[in-house]
C-alpha positions in Angstrom: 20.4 35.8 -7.3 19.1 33.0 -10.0 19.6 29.8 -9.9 20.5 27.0 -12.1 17.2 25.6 -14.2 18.7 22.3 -13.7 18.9 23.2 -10.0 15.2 24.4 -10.4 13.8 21.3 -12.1 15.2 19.6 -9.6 14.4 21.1 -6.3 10.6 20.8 -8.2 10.9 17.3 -9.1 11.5 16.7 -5.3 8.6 18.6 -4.0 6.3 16.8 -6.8 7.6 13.2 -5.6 7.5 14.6 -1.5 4.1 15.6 -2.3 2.7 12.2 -3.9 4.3 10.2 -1.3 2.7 12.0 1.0 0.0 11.8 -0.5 -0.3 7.8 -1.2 0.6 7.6 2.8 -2.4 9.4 3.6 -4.4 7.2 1.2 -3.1 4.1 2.3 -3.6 5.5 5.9 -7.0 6.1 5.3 -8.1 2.9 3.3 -6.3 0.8 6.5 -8.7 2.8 8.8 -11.6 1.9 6.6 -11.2 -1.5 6.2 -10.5 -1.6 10.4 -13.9 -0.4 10.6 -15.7 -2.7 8.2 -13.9 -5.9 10.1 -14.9 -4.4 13.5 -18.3 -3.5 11.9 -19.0 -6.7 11.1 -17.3 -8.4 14.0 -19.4 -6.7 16.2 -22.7 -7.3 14.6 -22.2 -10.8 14.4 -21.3 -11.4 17.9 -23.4 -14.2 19.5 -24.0 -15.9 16.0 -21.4 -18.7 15.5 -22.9 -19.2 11.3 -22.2 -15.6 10.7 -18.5 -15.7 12.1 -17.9 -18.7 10.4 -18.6 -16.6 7.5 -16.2 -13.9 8.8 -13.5 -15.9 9.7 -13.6 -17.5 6.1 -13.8 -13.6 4.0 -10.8 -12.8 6.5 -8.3 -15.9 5.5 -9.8 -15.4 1.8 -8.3 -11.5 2.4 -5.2 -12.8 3.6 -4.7 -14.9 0.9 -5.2 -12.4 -1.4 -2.7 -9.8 0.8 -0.1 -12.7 0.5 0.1 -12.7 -3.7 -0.3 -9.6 -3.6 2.9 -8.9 -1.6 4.7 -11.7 -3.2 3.8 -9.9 -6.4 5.5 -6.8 -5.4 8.6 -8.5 -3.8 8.9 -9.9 -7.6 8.5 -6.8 -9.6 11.2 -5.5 -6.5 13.6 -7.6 -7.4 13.2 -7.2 -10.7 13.6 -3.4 -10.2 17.0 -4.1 -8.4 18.1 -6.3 -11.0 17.5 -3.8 -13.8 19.4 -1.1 -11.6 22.3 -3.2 -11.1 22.4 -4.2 -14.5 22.8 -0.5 -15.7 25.1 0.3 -12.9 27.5 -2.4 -14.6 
């Protein structure tokens, strides 16, 4: 029995995309842990002196500053995703 090579290129464009999803998952699982680490890490080795977790405190709300564009960022270029999409759909 053969199949289709439309039903092929398919089936194999599916596995390609499965497979980098997966793949950016276990990157995106992996730089979480390491960056988990480095804030515990330096959490723990500047227990006891208030300077150093000033300093700490200030790199953390400087990261989360940075996470925030960076998500508003991608909630723009989302919406301007959808908006192409619908505008082809019409």
């Amino acid at each position: 029995m053969t199949m289709h090579p439309n039903a092929f290129a398919g089936m194999l464009a599916y596995g390609m995309t499965d497979m980098l999803m997966s793949a950016g998952r276990v990157v995106a699982e992996t730089r979480q842990a390491r960056i988990q680490y480095a804030w515990a890490t330096a959490l723990a080795s500047a227990r006891g002196d208030a300077h150093q977790m000033s300093q700490i405190a200030v790199a953390a709300i400087d990261r989360v500053g940075e996470l925030e564009e960076e998500v508003a960022r991608l909630r723009r270029t989302l919406r301007q995703r959808t908006d192409a999409l619908e505008a082809v759909a019409r």
